[in-house]
Structure formats: structure tokens, C-alpha cells
N, C-alpha and C positions, 0 to 999 in steps of 0.2 A: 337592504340595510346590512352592513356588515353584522357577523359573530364575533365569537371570542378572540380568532384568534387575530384580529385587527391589531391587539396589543401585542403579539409575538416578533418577535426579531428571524426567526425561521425563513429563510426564501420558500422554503417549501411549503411549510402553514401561512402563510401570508398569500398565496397563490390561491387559498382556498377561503382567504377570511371575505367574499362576496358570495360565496355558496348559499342557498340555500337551507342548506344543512344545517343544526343548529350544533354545531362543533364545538367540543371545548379542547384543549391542549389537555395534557396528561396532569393532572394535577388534585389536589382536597376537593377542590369544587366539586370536580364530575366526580369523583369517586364517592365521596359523600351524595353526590344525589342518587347514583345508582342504588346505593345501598338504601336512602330512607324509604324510594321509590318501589323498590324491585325489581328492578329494571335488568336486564342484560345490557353487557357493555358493548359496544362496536367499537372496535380498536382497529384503526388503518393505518399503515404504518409503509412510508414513502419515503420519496428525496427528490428535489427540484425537476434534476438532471433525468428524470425518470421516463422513457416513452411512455410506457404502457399504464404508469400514474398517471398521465397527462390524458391516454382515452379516456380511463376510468372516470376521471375528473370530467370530460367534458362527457361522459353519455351519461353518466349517472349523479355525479356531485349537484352538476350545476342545471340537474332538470327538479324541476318540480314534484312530480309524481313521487318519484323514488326518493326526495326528500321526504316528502310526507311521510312515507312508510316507515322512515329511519326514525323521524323526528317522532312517530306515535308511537314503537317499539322498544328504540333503545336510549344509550344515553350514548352519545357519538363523540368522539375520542379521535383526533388526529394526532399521529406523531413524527414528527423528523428523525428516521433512522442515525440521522449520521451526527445528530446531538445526543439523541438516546440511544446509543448503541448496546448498553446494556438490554433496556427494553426490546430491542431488535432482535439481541442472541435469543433469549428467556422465550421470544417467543416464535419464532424460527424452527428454534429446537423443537416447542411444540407443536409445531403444524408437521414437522417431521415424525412425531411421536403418533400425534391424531391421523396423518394420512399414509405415513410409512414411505414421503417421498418427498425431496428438496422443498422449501418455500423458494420466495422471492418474493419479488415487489412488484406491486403494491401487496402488500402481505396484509389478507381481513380476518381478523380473528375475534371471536362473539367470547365476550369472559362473565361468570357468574359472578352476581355484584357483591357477595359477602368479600370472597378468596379472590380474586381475578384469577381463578384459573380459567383456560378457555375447553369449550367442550366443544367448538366446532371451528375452521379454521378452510383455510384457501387463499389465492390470491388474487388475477383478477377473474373480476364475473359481469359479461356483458348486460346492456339495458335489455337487449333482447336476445331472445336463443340465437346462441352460434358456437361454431366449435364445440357443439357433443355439451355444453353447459345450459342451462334454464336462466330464466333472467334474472337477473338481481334481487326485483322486487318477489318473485316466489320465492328464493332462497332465504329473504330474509323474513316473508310470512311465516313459512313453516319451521324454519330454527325457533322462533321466536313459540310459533305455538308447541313444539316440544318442550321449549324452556317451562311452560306453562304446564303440562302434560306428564313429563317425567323426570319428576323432582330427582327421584330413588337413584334411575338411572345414571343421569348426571351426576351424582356425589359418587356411586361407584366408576364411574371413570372418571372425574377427578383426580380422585385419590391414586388410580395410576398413572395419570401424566405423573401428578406429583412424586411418585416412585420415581419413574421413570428419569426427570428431572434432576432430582437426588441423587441417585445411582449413578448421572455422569458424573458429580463433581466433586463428593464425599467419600469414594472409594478409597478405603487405605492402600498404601503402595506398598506390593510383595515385601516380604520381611525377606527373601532370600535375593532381591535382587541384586545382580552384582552390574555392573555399569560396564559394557565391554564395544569393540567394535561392530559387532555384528548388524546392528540398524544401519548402518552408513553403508555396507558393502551391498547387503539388503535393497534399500533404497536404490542405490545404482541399480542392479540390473534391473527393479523393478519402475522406476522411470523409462529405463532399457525398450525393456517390454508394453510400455503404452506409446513411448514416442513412435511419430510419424513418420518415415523414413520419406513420403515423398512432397510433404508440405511445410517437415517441420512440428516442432509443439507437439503436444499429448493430446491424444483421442480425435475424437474425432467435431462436428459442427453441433452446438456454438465454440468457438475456437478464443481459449483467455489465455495471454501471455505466462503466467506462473513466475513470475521473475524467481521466484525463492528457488524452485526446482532446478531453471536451469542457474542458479549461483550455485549450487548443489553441485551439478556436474562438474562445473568450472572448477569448483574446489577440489575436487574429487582428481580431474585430472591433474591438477595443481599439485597435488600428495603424490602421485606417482612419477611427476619426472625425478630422473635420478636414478629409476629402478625399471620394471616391468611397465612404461607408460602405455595410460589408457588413454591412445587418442582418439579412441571412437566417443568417449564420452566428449572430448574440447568438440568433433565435430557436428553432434546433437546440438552442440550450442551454436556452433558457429553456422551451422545449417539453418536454424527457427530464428537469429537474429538477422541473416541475409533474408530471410524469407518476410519478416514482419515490416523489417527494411522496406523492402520492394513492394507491398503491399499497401491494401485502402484502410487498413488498420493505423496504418504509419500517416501525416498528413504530411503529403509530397510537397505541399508549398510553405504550409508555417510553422512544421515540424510538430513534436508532441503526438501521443499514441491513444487513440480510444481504446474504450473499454475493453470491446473484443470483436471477433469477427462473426457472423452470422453463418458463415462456408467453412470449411476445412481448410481450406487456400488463401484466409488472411484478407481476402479482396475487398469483401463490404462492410464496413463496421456496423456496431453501435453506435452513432455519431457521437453519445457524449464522451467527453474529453473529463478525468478524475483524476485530482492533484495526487491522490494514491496509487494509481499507476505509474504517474509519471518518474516520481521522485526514482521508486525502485530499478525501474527501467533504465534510467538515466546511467545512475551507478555500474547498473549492467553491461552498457553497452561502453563505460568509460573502463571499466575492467577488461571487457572483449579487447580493446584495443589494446590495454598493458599484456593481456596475455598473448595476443596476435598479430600485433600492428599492424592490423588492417584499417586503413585510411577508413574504409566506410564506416566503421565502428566508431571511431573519432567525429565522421561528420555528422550521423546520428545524434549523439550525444550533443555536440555543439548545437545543432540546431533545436534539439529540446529543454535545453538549460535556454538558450534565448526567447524561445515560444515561452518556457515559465517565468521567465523576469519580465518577458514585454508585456504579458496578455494575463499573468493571475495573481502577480507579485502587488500588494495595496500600496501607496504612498508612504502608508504606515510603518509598513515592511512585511509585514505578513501576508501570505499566500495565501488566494482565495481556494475556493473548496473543488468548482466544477464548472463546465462548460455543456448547455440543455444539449442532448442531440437535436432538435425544431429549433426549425426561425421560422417566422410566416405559417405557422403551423405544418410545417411540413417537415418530416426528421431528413435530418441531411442535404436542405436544399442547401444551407451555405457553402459546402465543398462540392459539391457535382457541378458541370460544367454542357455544355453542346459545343460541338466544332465550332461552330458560327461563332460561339461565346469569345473561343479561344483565337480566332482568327481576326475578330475586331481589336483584342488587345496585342498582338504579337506583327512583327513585320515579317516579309515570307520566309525571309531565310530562318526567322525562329521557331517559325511555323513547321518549316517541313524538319526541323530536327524535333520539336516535343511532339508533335505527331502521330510517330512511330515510337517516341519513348515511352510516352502515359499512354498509348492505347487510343488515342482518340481518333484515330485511321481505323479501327475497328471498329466491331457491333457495341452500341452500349450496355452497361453493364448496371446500372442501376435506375429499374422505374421509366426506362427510355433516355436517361439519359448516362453520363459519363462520369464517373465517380475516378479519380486520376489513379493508375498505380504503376507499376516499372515495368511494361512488356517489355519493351526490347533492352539492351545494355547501351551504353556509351560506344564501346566497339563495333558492336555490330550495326547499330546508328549510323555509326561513322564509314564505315566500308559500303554499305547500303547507297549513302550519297554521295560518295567516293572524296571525302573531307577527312582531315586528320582526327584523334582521337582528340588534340586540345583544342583545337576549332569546334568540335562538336561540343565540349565541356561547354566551351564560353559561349555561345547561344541559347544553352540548357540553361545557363545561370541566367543568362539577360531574360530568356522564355518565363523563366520559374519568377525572377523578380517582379515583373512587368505582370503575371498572373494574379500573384500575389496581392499588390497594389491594386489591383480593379477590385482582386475580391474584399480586399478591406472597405468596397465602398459598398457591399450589401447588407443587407439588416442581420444582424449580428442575432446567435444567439444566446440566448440567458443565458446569462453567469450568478452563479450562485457566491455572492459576495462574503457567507460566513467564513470566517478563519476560527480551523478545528486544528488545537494542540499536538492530536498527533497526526492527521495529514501534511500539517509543516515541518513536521520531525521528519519525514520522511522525506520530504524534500529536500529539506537543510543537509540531511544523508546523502543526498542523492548530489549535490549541487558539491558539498567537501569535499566525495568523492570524486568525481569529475573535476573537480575543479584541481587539487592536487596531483593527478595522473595524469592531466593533459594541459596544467601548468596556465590554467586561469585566474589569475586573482580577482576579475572581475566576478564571476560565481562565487568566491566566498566572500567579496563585500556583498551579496544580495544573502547568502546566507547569514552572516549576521546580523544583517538589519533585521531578517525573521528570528533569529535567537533573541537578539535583543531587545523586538517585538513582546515575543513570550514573554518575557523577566519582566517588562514593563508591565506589560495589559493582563496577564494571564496567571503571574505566582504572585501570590500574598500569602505569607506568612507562615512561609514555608511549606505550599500549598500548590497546587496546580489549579486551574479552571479548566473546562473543556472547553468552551466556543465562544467565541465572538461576534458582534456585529453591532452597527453602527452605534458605535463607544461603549455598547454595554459587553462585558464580560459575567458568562452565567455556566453554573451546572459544574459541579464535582469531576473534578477529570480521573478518567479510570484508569485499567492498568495501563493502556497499549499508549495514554500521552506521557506517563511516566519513564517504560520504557524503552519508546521509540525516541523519546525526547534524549534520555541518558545517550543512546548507541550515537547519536546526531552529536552529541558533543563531546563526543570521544572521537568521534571520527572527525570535527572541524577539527579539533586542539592536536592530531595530526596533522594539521595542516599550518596554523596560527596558534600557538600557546598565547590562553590567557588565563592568569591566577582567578580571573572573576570564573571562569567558565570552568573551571575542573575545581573548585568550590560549590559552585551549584550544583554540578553532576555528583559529587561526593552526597549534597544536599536529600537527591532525588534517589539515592540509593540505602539512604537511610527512610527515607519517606516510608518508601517501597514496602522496605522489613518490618516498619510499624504499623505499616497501613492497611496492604494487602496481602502479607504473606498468611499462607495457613501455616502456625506452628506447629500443631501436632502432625500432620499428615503431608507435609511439603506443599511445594507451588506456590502461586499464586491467586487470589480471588482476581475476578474483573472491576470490581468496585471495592470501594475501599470500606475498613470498620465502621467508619460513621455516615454511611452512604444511605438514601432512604432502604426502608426496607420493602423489598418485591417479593414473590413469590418463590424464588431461588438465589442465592449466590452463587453464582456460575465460577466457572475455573478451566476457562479453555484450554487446549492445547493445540488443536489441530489449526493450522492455515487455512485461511480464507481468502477474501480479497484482497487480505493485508497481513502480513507474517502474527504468527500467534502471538501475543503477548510475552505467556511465560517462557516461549523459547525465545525471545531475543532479553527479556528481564536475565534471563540465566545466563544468555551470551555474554551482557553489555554488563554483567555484576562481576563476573570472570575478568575480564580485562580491567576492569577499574580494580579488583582487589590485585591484580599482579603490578598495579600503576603505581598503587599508595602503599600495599604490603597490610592488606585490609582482612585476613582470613575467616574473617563472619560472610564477606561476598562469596565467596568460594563456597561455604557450608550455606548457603541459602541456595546457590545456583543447584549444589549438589542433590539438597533436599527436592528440587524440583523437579531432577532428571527420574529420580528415584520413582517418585509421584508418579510421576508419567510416563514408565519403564513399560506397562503393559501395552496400551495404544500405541507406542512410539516402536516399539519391536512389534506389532500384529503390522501396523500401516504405517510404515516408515515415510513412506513416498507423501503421506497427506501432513507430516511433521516437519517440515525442513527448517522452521527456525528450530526448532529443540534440538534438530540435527548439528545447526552449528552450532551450540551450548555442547553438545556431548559432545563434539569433535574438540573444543577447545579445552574440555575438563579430561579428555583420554590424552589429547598432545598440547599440550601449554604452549603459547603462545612464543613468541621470540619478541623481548621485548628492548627495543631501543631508547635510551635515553641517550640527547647531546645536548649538554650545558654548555653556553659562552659565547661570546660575540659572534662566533663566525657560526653558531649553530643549524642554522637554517642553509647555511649555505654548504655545507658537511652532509645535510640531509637531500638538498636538491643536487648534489653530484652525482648520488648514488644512481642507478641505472631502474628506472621505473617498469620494472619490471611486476608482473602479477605474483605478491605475494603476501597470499592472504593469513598467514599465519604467522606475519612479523606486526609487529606494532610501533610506528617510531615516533618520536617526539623532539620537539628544538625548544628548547627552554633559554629565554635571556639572562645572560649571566644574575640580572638583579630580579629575577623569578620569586616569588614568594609561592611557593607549589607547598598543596597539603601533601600530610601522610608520607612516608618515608623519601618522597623525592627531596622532602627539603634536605636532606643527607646529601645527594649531588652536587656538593658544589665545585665553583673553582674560583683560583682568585688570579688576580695580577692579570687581566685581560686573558687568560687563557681560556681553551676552549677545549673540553673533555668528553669521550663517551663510552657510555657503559650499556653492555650488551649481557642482558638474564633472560637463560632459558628456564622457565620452570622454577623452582627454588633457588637454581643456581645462576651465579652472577660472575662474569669473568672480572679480571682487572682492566681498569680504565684504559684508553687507549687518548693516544695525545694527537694525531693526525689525521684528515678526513682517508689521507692513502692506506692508515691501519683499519679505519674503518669499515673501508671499504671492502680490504681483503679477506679481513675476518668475516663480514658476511659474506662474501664469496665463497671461501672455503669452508663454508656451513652449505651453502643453496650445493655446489659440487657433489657434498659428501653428504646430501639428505639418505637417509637411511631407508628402504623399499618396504621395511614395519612400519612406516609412521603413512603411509597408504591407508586413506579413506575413502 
């Protein structure tokens, strides 16, 4: 008989609503019974797309036994991280307080039912002994008889998680901080010094892409040409993007990037595939190519903006969340392959060029069998069968098509169908970008159908929602969909001016200031004032698997207030850097969205504005070049733009633009050739101070 959570829209709770267990969602019910009971809470806290939620789930959810014990001790509590993401940080944090080392997922955490604080915490725990752990059901005997046992104790550690807790996010910000370059320079050598010189990427296995870090570098060298250029840092990038490239991280036939690699060397993923990977990565690898014109950078990119429109993008418009790594219960059976696989679908001659490409003339490499990644090159392929290099291309492509098409006919795995606020903000980022740099219009009609999405299903009343699914919209949306939503529609309206969309973004930036900023002490909260109340109001800062909030709030408030001529954006972003002056100067390196906030509030931004019929076309002459410190915009002569742009105008069919660095704004310029030369003879004469 199903539980509670039958009624949940969750792919991830709804995967549990036949459990045994007598589950409720997060919510007055269970909290109130815990409370009238006595009960301890069991708070488990997952995501569809999860392997090692899905053992947990099948040794222990869905047995009998270990129901029992749960169902007579506690009061059981499932949650969807990636809808409650607040409840995730809140308590994350504490299992890093209680055990002094990273959580993850499935993340178990036992809460005392007055306070939900939790006094005991871990993540998974097998049915039965393995890996150096006790089984489940002891673990949850004996918590359970402590909770019974030692009331005393328990409230004296309470009370210092909840310090503890506190202490991150209430700290006032130094009264003498002054805001200067030193985290950015900081940060570089100290990315310097984790990167991998022979695989790529930072550290060492499990191996996660960082897209922020390496935008970080990119920028970084971006500031020095001109002067002293650092190209070790463009080739840190240009190294980890060839590398992921080539890799079983990367998917060689339908494009799009899992999670991370399990080896140092990129080779065996995570099978799941997460819309918040994708989106940042995208952007990245459309940048790599404005800054390098390397073909593979572009085709990367192409083929991940297609993987995201064909296979996550809804009817609706909105991007779905995730792709399970299992099908068939087995993680990663839908991408690995056997010779024999590859040999029934290809004809010889394509055979003996994928072959030696993907590795499948070698030893397998995954589980026995063949998981595909880029041993050899195109050239070296090609010299090997003594065939030209574009003979070898065009059987690679016919190989890869013809691969692709059989494997579309395997049992697919899970897709987690909710559409979250800002996972599609980051897409919508990732798809503007790319789509602008490498001159697709088709990516940014898929990204507006997702903006438009949002306005539709997701804002009421002047309001955000967090997640969706099937037609219902639920849950307070927090900072990182307000934020990441703002940066997404600054970076389309680069692309496509539309009066509706730099109205909303103005919208969302006033939200912001009344909703979640801290006045007295800067920053920003993760939840907004009238958000329920938990155990903490958190106030991140650092990066995760998704840029921190308040550093891209502070980026994306900066450019909107140099857009509209907004100076309360600027004194919010300010407030924030300030806040978060201590953590951001100790560990630069774990801060890279606060990094580009401070990089844009130490060097403002260069900001293009071109009014008039021929605007866009003034703006797409310009040479597409990586520059990420200019901001440009094509506004239609009959534009109705807030905030100081409606000042831009022109009349009689003419077409004008105006170029402000900073406070200051030169005189209009009447030709796309002045245009152009004036930024030219800006990027020539960049100055070797403005090096980040």
C-alpha cells in the first residue's frame, strides 16, 4: 500500500511512495507527530538521479525488517534535495559539523523532535556489514537507545552545532575591510597549484568538472593580454577541456557531460547526466572557442546545446532536471557497448575507423565491457589505415550516427521530469551564451521558450516558485533561482532585447533587496523573509555544484545597475563582497562566483549600448572575440527600456551607440566602422593594471 508520499510531485519521493517505510514528506504532519510522540526524526535526504540512493533504497527502504525498526523508532522524513535545497545546505553543513568530514547523498540525518537539530548524521549505511560500517538496523537501534539514554548530552551538543551553524552566517564583515585585488591573483596561482598537469582538472579521483574555476582562469587570462599575458593559465583550460572532451565523462555519441569522473583521467563517469552541469559547461566550452578557435570547442558545445533541447527541454519549454545514471538496474548499461555491439550496427569500413578511435580494439574498460572515449585522434586513425584525415572524419560521423540510432533503441534511463527555477537559469545562460558566440538562433528560441516557461508557470506576483511538475508549481524559490534567473536574462537580452525581459530582470533585483538581502551585515540569505522557519538561515558563499548564489546575486546586480544607472545595485553587490571579505581572501579558489563580483566592482565593466534599426547588425559585425568584461546590447529603435536607457534614443531611422566605461560614457558614435574601432583601440591599449 503506498505512504505519504504517493501524493508528491518529487520523481525522487515518488520512487519511494511503495516502500514500506512509513514516509512522510517534510512537512506540519510529521513534524508535529515527532514532537507529540517523542520520537526522533530520520531525515533522508536524496535525488532521483542518485546511484547510491537507489542501493540504499533497494537494501534497506524497500525490505521489511529495516522498515520495521524505522517505522517503531522514528518518525521518517524523505526529502528531495534539489526541491529543498535549503534543507540540504542546513543540513550537510551539519553532518560536516557532527563528523568533521563532507556529507553527500543519500545524506541520513536523526533530528531531535522539539528543535530538529540533528545529533547524529552520515550517509549511506548498508543492510548489512560492509566497508568498515555495521548494518543499518544496529545503527538505528542504538542512536535511537541514546536518544532514550542521554537527554543531557544531546542538548549540550545541540546547542553547538547550533553555534556552530550560526557562526557561518551571522558573522559581521571586518570594519576595516578594503576591497582590493589580491583574491583574484590569490586564486590563480592557487588553482595553479591543484591543477593536474597530466590529466587536467583539480586534484585528484573523483574527478568534477568546476566550470567556475576554470571561467576563473579564462578570465584571468583574458585581463592579461595586452600586457604580461598569462598563458599558462588559457592553457590549464584549454588542457582540462581537451581532456573532458576526449573522455567517458563527455558522451561521444549524444553529447552532454556527467556528473564526474570516478579516475583522475576523465574516463568512467557518474552516469548521471544534471541540467546544472550542463548549462555551465556549455557556456564554457562556447567561450573556449571565442577565446581559441578551436573547432573542437565549438563542436562540443553544439552537440551539448542539441543533447539539451532534444532529450531534457519539456513541450512546455522548460528543461527537465536529470538523467538516473541505471537502466535495467545497472548504472551505465545505456552507454557501454561490446565489439560485437558495435560491429552489428556499423559496416567495415566504419568499423575499422571507430575501432581504434573509441578504444574498442582494446581491453575494456568498464565492468567488462566498453564504456567509448577518444584513444586515438582523427590523424593518427587516419595514417594508421593509410586514408585521408576527411575520409576518416566522414566514417567517424556515419560510425557515431548509426551508434547512436541503435542506442536510442535501449531502455532508456530515468529522467527526472521536475523543472527547477534555477537549473534552467543556467541553462538558459549556458544556451544565450553559446548561442550568441557561435551564432545560433536556434538555442536562443529553446532558451526563451524556458524564460517564458518561468514568467508563465513559476512568477506570480512578483514572486519566484522553485519547481515544477506535472502542472503543479510549489515551494518558495530561493536565492540561487533569483539570482541565476537575473544573470540568464542579462545574458539572453545580449543576445535578443526585449523590453518584457530587462523589466523582469529589474523585477528580480528588487525582489532580491527586499527579500533576502541581510541589511545590517551585507549578503545575501538562501531563503527569503517569509520563508518557513528552520533551524538556520544560511548565507553561502562558497561554490558547490552550482556557483554560490551571493556571488553571482552580486555579479548580475553590478551589470544591471551599470545597464539602468541603478546605484542601490552596486551598494547591495558592495555590501556582499564586504560580508564575505574573510572566506573569500582565506580560500579564494572555493569562491569564484564572488570572484567575478569582485572582479567587476574592482574593473567595471565596458558597457555597449546600440539603438536603431540596423542595431543588431552593428553588434553582430563586431569580431567575436572572448570578452568578458564588455557588456553589449541592440536595442530596437522603438524599445521602451527601463532605467536610464530610455535616455538612448535616436530618431529619423538612425542607428547610434554609446560606449560607458564605469561612470564614464563617451559620445555617441553614428557608424558600425566607429564602433568598431573604438573598441578596438580600447581591447589594443587594455592597460596590464587591470590584470586579474
Amino acid at each position: 500500500m503506498p505512504n505519504r508520499l504517493a501524493a508528491e510531485t518529487s520523481p525522487y519521493l515518488l520512487q519511494h511512495a511503495d516502500n514500506p517505510v512509513d514516509w512522510y514528506p517534510w512537512g506540519p504532519e510529521a513534524l508535529e507527530r515527532a514532537r507529540r510522540e517523542d520520537r526522533p526524526i530520520l531525515l533522508s535526504i536524496g535525488y532521483s538521479a542518485c546511484h547510491w540512493c537507489h542501493v540504499m533504497a533497494h537494501e534497506s527502504f524497500e525490505d521489511p525488517a529495516t522498515a520495521e525498526v524505522m517505522n517503531r523508532l522514528y518518525v521518517n522524513i524523505k526529502v528531495d534535495r534539489e526541491e529543498r535545497p535549503d534543507l540540504d545546505k542546513i543540513y550537510q553543513m551539519a553532518h560536516q559539523v557532527l563528523t568533521r568530514r563532507p556529507g553527500g547523498w543519500p545524506l541520513t540525518v536523526i533530528l531531535t523532535p522539539d528543535d530538529h537539530v540533528p545529533f547524529f548524521a552520515g550517509t549511506y549505511f548498508p543492510r548489512e556489514p560492509a566497508h568498515g560500517m555495521p548494518p543499518f538496523t544496529v545503527v538505528l537501534e542504538r542512536v535511537a537507545q541514546f536518544y532514550r539514554e542521554h537527554r543531557d548530552e544531546i542538548e549540550r551538543q545541540n546547542a553547538e552545532v547550533l553555534g556552530a551553524l550560526h557562526a557561518v552566517s551571522l558573522a559581521a564583515p571586518p570594519a576595516t575591510a578594503v576591497l582590493g585585488p589580491a583574491p583574484l591573483d590569490q586564486a590563480r596561482h592557487r588553482l595553479g597549484a591543484d591543477f593536474d598537469r597530466e590529466y587536467g582538472g583539480f586534484g585528484g579521483a573523483p574527478k568534477f568538472p568546476h566550470p567556475t574555476s576554470l571561467e576563473r582562469l579564462l578570465r584571468h587570462w583574458a585581463a592579461t593580454r595586452g600586457g604580461e599575458e598569462d598563458r599558462e593559465a588559457l592553457d590549464m583550460v584549454r588542457h582540462t577541456l581537451h581532456a573532458m572532451a576526449s573522455g567517458g565523462i563527455y558522451d561521444q555519441l549524444g553529447g552532454g557531460f556527467c556528473r564526474y569522473s570516478v579516475d583522475e583521467r576523465w574516463e568512467i563517469p557518474h552516469f548521471e547526466k544534471m541540467l546544472y552541469d550542463n548549462g555551465p559547461l556549455l557556456a564554457l566550452y562556447a567561450q573556449a572557442h571565442a577565446a581559441t578557435g578551436e573547432a573542437v570547442f565549438a563542436r562540443v558545445a553544439r552537440e551539448t546545446a542539441r543533447w539539451a533541447v532534444r532529450e531534457m527541454q519539456s513541450p512546455e519549454g522548460g528543461f527537465y532536471s536529470a538523467l538516473d545514471a541505471d537502466s535495467e538496474g545497472e548504472e551505465g548499461r545505456f552507454y557501454v557497448w561490446t565489439p560485437d555491439e558495435a560491429r552489428a550496427v556499423l559496416d567495415e569500413d566504419e568499423y575499422a575507423v571507430a575501432a581504434p578511435f573509441f578504444g574498442l580494439d582494446g581491453p575494456p574498460n568498464f565492468e567488462g565491457r566498453w564504456h567509448l572515449v577518444v584513444r586515438r585522434g582523427i590523424a593518427d586513425v587516419a595514417e594508421a589505415l593509410g586514408l585521408s584525415p576527411e575520409e576518416t572524419g566522414r566514417r567517424l560521423t556515419a560510425a557515431r550516427d548509426k551508434l547512436l540510432a541503435a542506442r536510442e533503441g535501449r531502455v532508456r534511463p530515468g529522467r527526472d521530469e521536475k523543472i527547477l527555477a534555477s537549473w534552467n537559469a543556467l541553462m538558459i545562460r549556458g544556451l544565450a551564451v553559446a548561442g550568441r558566440l557561435l551564432a545560433e538562433p536556434a538555442w536562443l528560441d529553446a532558451a526563451a521558450r524556458a524564460l517564458d516557461f518561468i514568467h508563465r508557470e513559476l512568477y506570480r506576483d512578483g514572486r519566484l516558485l522553485a519547481a515544477y511538475k506535472d502542472g503543479r508549481a510549489r515551494l518558495n524559490a530561493y536565492l540561487d533561482d533569483y539570482a541565476f534567473l537575473l544573470d540568464a536574462l542579462l545574458e539572453f537580452l545580449q543576445s535578443r532585447w526585449r523590453d518584457d525581459y530587462a523589466r523582469w530582470a529589474q523585477a528580480l533585483a528588487e525582489a532580491m533587496l527586499a527579500h533576502f538581502e541581510d541589511r545590517d551585515n551585507g549578503g545575501f540569505f538562501f531563503t527569503a523573509d517569509d520563508h518557513e522557519k528552520l533551524i538556520q538561515r544560511l548565507k553561502p558563499f562558497s561554490d558547490d555544484a552550482t556557483p554560490a548564489g551571493n556571488g553571482i546575486a552580486a555579479f548580475a546586480l553590478q551589470r544591471l545597475g551599470h545597464l539602468l544607472g541603478e546605484p542601490r545595485f552596486h551598494e547591495a553587490a558592495e555590501r556582499t563582497l564586504r560580508c564575505a571579505w574573510e572566506p573569500l581572501s582565506r580560500f579564494p579558489q572555493a569562491h569564484g562566483a564572488l570572484l567575478l563580483a569582485l572582479e567587476e566592482h574592482l574593473y567595471p565593466p565596458e558597457l555597449v549600448v546600440v539603438r536603431g534599426g540596423e542595431a543588431a547588425q552593428w553588434l553582430a559585425a563586431l569580431d567575436p572575440d572572448f570578452t568578458p568584461r564588455r557588456a553589449a546590447f541592440a536595442l530596437p529603435a522603438d524599445a521602451d527600456p527601463p532605467g536610464l536607457l530610455a535616455q538612448r534614443r535616436v530618431e529619423g531611422g538612425a542607428t547610434r551607440a554609446w560606449i560607458c566605461r564605469g561612470t564614464r560614457c563617451e559620445a555617441p558614435l553614428d557608424s558600425a566602422g566607429a564602433l568598431a574601432a573604438a573598441l578596438h583601440s580600447e581591447d589594443g591599449g587594455r592597460r596590464t593594471e587591470d590584470r586579474a
